[in-house]
C-alpha positions in Angstrom: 66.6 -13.2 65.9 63.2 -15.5 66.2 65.6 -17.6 68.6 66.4 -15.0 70.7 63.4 -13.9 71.5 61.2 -17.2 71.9 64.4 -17.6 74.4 63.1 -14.0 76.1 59.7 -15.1 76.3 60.5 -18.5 77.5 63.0 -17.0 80.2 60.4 -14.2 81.3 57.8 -17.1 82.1 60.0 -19.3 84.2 61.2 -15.7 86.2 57.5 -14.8 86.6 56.7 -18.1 87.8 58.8 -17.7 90.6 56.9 -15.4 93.2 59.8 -13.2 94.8 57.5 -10.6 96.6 59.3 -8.0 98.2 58.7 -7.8 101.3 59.7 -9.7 102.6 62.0 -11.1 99.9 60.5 -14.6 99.5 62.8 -17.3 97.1 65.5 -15.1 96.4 68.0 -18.2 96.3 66.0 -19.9 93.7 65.9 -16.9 91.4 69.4 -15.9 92.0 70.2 -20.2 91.2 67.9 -20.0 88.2 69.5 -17.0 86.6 73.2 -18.0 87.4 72.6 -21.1 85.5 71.0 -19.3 82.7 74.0 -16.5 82.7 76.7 -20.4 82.9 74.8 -21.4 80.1 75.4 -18.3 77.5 79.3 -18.2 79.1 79.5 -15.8 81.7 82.1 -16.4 84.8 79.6 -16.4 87.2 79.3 -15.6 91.7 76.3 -15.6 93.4 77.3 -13.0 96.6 75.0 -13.5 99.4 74.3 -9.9 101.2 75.5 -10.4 104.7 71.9 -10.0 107.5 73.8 -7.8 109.8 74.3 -5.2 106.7 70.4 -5.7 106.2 69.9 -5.4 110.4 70.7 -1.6 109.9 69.5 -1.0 106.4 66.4 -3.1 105.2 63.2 -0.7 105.6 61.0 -3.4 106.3 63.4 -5.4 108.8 63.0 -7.7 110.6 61.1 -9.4 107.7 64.3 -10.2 105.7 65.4 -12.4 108.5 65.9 -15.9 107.7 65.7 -15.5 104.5 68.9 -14.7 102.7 69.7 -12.4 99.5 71.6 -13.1 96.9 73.1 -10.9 94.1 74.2 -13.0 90.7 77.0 -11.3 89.4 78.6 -12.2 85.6 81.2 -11.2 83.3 83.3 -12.1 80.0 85.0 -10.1 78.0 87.9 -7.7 78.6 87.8 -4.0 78.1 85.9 -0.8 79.1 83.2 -2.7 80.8 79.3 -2.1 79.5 77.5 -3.4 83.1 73.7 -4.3 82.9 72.2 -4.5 86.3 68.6 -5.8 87.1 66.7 -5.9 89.7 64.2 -9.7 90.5 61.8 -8.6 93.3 58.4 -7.8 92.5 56.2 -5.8 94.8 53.2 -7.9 96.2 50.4 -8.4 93.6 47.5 -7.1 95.2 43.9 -8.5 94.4 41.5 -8.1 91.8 43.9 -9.8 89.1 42.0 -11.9 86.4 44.8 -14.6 86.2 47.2 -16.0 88.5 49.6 -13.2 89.0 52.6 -16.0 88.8 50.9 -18.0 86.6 51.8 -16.1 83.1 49.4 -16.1 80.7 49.5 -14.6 76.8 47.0 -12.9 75.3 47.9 -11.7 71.8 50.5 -9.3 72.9 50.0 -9.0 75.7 51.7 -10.9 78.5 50.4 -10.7 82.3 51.9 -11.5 85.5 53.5 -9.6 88.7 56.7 -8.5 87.5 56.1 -8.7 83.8 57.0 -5.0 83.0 59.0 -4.1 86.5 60.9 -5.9 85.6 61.3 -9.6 85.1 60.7 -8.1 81.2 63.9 -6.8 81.3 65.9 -9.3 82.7 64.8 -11.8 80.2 65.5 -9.0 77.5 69.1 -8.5 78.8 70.3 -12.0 78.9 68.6 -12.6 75.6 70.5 -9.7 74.1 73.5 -11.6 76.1 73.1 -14.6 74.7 72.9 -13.0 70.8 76.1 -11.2 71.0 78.2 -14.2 72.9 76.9 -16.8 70.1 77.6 -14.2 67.0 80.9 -12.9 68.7 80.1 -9.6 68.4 81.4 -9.0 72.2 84.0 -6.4 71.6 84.2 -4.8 75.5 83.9 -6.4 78.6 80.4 -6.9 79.8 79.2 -7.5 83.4 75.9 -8.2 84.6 74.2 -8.2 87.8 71.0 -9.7 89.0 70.3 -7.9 92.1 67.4 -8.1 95.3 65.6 -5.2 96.8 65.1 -2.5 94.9 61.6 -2.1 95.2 62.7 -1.8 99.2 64.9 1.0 98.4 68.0 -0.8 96.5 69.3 -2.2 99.2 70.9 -5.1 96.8 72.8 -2.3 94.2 74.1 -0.7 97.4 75.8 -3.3 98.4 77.3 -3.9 95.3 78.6 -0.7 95.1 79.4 0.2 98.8 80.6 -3.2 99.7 81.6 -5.5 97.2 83.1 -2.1 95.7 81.9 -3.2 91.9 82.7 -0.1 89.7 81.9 -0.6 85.7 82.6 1.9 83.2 79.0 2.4 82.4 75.7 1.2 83.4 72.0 0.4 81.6 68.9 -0.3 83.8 66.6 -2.3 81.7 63.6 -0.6 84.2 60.2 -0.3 81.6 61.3 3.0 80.4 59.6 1.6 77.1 61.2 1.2 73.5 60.9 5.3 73.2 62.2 6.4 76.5 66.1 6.6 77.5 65.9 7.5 81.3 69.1 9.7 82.3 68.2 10.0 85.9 65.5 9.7 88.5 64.1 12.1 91.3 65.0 11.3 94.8 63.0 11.0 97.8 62.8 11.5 102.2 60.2 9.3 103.3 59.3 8.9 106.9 56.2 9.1 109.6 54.9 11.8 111.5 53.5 11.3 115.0 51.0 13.3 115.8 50.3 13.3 119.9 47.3 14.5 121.7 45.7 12.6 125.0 43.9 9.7 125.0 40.4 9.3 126.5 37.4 7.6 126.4 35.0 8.6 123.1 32.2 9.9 125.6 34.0 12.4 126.7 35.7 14.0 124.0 36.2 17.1 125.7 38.7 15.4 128.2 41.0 14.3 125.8 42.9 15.7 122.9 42.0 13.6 119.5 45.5 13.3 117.8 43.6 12.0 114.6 41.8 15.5 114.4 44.4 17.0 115.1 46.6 15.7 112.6 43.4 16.2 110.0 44.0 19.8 111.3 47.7 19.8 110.7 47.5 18.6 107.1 44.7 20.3 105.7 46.7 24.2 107.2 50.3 22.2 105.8 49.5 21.3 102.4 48.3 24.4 100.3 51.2 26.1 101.8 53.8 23.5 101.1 52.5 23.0 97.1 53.0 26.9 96.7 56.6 26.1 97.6 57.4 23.4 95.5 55.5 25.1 92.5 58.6 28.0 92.6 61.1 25.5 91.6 61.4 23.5 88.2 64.1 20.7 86.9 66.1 21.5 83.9 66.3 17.9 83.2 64.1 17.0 80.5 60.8 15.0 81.7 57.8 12.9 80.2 55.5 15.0 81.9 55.3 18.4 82.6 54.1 17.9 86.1 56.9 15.4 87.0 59.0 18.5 86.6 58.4 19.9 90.3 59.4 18.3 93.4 55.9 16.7 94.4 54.8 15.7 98.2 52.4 12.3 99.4 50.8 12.2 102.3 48.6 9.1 104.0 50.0 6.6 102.2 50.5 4.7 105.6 48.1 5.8 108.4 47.2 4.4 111.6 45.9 5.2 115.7 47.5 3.2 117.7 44.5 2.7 120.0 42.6 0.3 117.3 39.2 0.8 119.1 35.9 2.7 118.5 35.4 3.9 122.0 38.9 5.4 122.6 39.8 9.0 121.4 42.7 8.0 120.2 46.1 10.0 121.6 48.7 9.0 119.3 47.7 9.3 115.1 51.0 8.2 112.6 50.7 9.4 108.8 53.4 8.6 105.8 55.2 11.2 103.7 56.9 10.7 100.7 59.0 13.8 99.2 59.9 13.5 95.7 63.7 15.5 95.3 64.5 17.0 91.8 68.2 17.2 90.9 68.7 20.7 91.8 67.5 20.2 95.4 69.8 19.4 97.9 68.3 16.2 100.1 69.4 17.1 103.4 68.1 20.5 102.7 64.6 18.9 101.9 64.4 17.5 105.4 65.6 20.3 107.0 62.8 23.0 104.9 60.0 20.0 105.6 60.5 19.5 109.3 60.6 23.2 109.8 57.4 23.3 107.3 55.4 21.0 109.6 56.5 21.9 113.5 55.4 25.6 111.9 51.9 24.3 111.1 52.0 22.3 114.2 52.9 24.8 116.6 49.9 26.9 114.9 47.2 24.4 115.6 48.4 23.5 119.0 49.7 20.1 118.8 53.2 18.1 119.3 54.5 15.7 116.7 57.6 13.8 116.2 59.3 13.3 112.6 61.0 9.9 111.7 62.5 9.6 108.7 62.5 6.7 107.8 65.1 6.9 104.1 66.6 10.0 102.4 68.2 9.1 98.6 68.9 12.2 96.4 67.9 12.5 92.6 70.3 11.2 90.1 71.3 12.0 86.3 73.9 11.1 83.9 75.0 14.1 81.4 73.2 14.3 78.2 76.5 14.4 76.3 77.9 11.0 78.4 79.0 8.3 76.0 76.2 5.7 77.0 73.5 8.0 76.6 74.6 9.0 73.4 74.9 4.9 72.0 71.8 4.8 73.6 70.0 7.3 71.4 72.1 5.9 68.3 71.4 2.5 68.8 67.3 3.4 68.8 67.4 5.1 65.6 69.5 3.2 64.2 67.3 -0.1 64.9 63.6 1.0 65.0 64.2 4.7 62.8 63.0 7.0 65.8 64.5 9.6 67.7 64.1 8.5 71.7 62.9 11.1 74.5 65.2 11.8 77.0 63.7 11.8 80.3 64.0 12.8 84.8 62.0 9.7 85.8 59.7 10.5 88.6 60.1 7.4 90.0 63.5 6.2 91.9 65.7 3.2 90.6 69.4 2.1 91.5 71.1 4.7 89.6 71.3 6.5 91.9 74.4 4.4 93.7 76.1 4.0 90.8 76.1 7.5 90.6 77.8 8.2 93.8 81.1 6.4 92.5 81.0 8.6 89.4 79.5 6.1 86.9 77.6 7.4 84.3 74.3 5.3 83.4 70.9 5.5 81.8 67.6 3.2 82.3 66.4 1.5 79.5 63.8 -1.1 79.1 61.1 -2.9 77.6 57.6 -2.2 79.3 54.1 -0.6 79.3 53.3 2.7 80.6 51.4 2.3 84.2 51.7 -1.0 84.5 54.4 -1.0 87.0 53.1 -2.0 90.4 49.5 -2.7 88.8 46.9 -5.1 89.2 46.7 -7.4 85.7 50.0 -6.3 85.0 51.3 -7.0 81.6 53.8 -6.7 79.1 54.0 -7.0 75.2 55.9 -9.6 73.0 56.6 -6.5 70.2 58.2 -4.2 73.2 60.5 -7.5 74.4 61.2 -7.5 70.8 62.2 -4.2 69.9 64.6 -3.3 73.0 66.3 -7.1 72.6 67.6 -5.7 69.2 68.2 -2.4 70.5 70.2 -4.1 73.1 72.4 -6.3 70.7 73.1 -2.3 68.7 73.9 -1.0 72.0 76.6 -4.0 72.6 77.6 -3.7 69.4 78.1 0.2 68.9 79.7 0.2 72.7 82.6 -2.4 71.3 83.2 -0.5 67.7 81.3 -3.1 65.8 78.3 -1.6 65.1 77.4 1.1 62.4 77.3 4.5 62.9 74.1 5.0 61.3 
């Protein structure tokens, strides 16, 4: 198994070496290229499908960035059979400063291996096809497996839902190799409305505050009479679903994460303030219902300090779980004892990943990957060589249990 993992290792350099920041969604086609030949190369039949711009005009958050620059999905299959389906997503979010090394420059320390996209989740890409490339050689492919390399999910999954929605891909099953960790089987995610609220006052001239209506204060106003009363509501209600932490078990609200007055100017009480929300949705929450309760929530509070706002929302997914008792989950958890002798935690990620549309066709699927806790998203982000390690041969189990050849343990 040496071989297989110096070919992870070696495969997770060369993808973190290419710097496909999202957004905008820089050198997508050389990724997608890169990891076609890669999937050739084991034995997959092989189709890069380029996601049409006009389906991106109405759909990419961030648009019109993505223009110009085209997105590819790399999809792969061999075998024949109830079809095991890995899908994995190749943006990485921008890198941020303060790193110690070239972010796509990776560097090994001992362990540890650093670089954007190391852990979310290049890692797991590298993992998969290494696992791939295992099972094809040994012929212990006993199912049809497909695979798919996908753009955009750190801009809401826009890649995945075109699989799904338009290319109309629907496997049996489904693994995520997201950085769930070697201990962790995620069997669903929370969902989220995220959007803008405009707060409006009257603009004016900063010496003379009192003939104007500061929208920034007003929206401090807004928020600090909102929030206390919002968190009592989401305290009353709790997930079922089993969780990592206890507080990930409550729908959760962020404000500010975007903020901004138009006016950009020290001597200008500003009329117009914008400020981010971002509602995390358990399972047992409906998601249209969530926008409904929040707008109400914050024209209340608005109405009560004397102010006008408008409420964009900007994307609405709902949460997402596969059944304990579903077939995958339960290889899943077979295939981890069975290969490092532990019993994995089930777990509601707090965080959203493509399940979600997979879902929504009635596929059952799990997230599973090699990574390090909080290093998603962060600054010096690293992975380890012993986490690669461990999930590649839980992978290779989970291929082999899903096909019959595998032991029961």
């Amino acid at each position: 198994m040496k071989e297989y993992l110096n070919y992870a290792l070696r495969t997770l350099f060369e993808l973190v070496k290419i710097p496909t920041v999202n957004p905008p969604g820089e050198n997508y086609e050389r990724i997608a290229k890169f990891l076609q030949k890669e999937l050739e190369n084991i034995g997959f039949d092989t189709e890069l499908i380029e996601v049409l711009e006009e389906y991106l005009d109405k759909t990419y958050p961030y648009s019109p960035q993505h223009k110009g620059k085209p997105r590819f999905i790399v999809y792969g299959k061999i075998g024949k059979g109830e079809s095991l389906h890995f899908n994995g997503h190749y943006d990485v979010v921008p890198p941020g400063k303060g790193w110690r090394h070239n972010p796509f420059s990776p560097t090994i320390e001992g362990n540890k291996i650093y670089g954007r996209g190391t852990t979310d989740m290049k890692g797991g890409i590298a993992t998969t096809l290494a696992a791939l490339k295992y099972v094809v050689e040994n012929n212990l492919i006993n199912c049809k497996i497909e695979v798919a390399f996908v753009p955009d999910e750190e801009s809401g999954g826009m890649g995945t839902k075109y699989l799904i929605e338009e290319v109309k891909v629907k496997p049996d099953y489904v693994i995520i190799p997201e950085p769930t960790s070697h201990r962790l089987i995620g069997i669903g995610h929370k969902g989220f409305a995220r959007g803008i609220v405009r707060v409006i006052g009257r603009q004016g001239h900063a010496s003379r505050p009192w003939k104007a209506v500061n929208a920034f204060e007003k929206a401090c106003e807004l928020v600090a009479n909102f929030l206390p009363s919002y968190w009592n509501l989401l305290k009353n209600r709790k997930t079922c679903f089993p969780v990592e932490d206890e507080n990930s078990a409550y729908p959760s609200i962020a404000l500010g994460g975007y903020a901004e007055s138009p006016a950009k100017k020290d001597n200008i009480i500003p009329g117009e303030f914008y400020f981010s929300f971002d509602r995390r949705i358990i399972p047992e929450e409906d998601a249209e219902e969530v926008v409904r309760e929040l707008e109400e929530y914050l024209r209340n509070f608005a109405s009560k300090v004397n102010v006008d706002i408008e409420i964009i929302v900007k994307s609405l997914i709902e949460a997402s779980a596969t059944p304990i008792e579903s077939k995958i989950v339960q290889i899943t958890k077979r295939a981890v004892k069975n290969v490092l002798g532990i019993e994995p935690t089930l777990m509601l990620n707090a965080g959203r990943y493509d399940l979600v549309y997979y879902r929504r066709v009635g596929v059952e699927g799990i997230a599973y990957g090699p990574g390090v806790g909080g290093q998603a998203h962060a600054v010096n982000e690293y992975t380890t060589v012993d986490e690669i390690e461990k999930v590649l041969n839980v992978y290779v189990e989970i291929i082999k249990l899903f096909g019959g050849v595998g032991h029961e343990g």
